[in-house]
N, C-alpha and C positions, 0 to 999 in steps of 0.2 A: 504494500500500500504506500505511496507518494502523495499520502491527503486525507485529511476527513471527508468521509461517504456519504453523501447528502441522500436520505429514502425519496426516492421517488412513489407518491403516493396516490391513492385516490380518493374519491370520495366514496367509493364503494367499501373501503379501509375504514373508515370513520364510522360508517355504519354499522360495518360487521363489529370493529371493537367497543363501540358506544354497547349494542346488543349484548357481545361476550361478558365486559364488566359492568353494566349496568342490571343486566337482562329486560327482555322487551318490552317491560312494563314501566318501566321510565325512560324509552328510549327517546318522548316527545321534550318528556323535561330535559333533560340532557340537552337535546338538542337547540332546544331554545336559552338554554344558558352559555351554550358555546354560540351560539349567532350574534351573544353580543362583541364577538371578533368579527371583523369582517366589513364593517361600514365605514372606517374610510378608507382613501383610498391607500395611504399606505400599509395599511393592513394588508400585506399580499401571502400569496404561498398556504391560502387560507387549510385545507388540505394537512400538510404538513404541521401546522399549528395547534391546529383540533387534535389529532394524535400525540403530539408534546404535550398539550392539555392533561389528557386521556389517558397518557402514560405516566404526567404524577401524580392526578388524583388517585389512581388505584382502587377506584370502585367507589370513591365515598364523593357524594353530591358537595359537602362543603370545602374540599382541595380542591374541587370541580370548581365550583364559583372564586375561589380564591384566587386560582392557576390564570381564570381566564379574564380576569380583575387584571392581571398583572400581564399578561401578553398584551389585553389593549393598549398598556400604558409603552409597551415596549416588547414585540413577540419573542428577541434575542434573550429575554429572561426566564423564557419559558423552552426554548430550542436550547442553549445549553447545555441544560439538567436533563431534558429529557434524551437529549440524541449523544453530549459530550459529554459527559459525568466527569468521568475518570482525566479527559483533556483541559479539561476546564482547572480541576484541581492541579495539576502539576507544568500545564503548557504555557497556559496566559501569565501563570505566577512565579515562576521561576526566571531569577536573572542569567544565569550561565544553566541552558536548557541541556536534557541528557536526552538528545535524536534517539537513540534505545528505549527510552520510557517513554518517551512522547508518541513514539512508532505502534509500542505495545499498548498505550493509551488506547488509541487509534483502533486499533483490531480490536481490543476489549471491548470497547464502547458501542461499533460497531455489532460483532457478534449479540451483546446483551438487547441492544434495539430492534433483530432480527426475529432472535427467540422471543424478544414480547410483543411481535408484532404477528408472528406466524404462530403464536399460543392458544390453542383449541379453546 
């Protein structure tokens, strides 16, 4: 790898995982608390955002509303943690950076957003 993995996503993604960790009986409320991302215009990449949402509330509606509080204000606070975990703590903060960790950063981070994304 020569870079962090940007997921390419859809909206059919969002759906399926809103459903997985919600289950389908709050899939409308969900859905309406994440659409308050999305209206202006540089809110883009809308998609990818909703899944960063999605991946830190971890099933509970009030991370849900917190998560998406906090990507209106700025969505790089929420893409991050959700897709850089491990890059985020040792790549952006370290002054003499270790290309080995940051590398294996990389792949970890990667790998981890995979499995929670491809998760039955």
């Amino acid at each position: 790898m020569t870079g962090q993995q940007t997921p390419k996503v859809t909206t059919a993604d969002v759906t399926r995982i809103i459903i997985r960790d919600f289950g389908p009986d709050r899939s409308d409320e969900v859905t309406k608390i994440l659409s308050a991302y999305g209206r202006e215009d540089w809110q883009q990449e809308t998609p990818r955002v909703y899944l960063a949402i999605l991946k830190l509330a971890s099933g509970d509606l009030e991370k849900l509303r917190h998560e998406t509080k906090i990507a209106c204000s700025d969505f790089r606070d929420v893409i991050s943690p959700a897709e850089y975990r491990r890059y985020a703590e040792i790549g952006w903060s370290a002054s003499n950076p270790d290309k080995h960790a940051e590398e294996r950063a990389m792949q970890e981070d990667w790998k981890e957003y995979q499995e929670w994304l491809n998760r039955r």
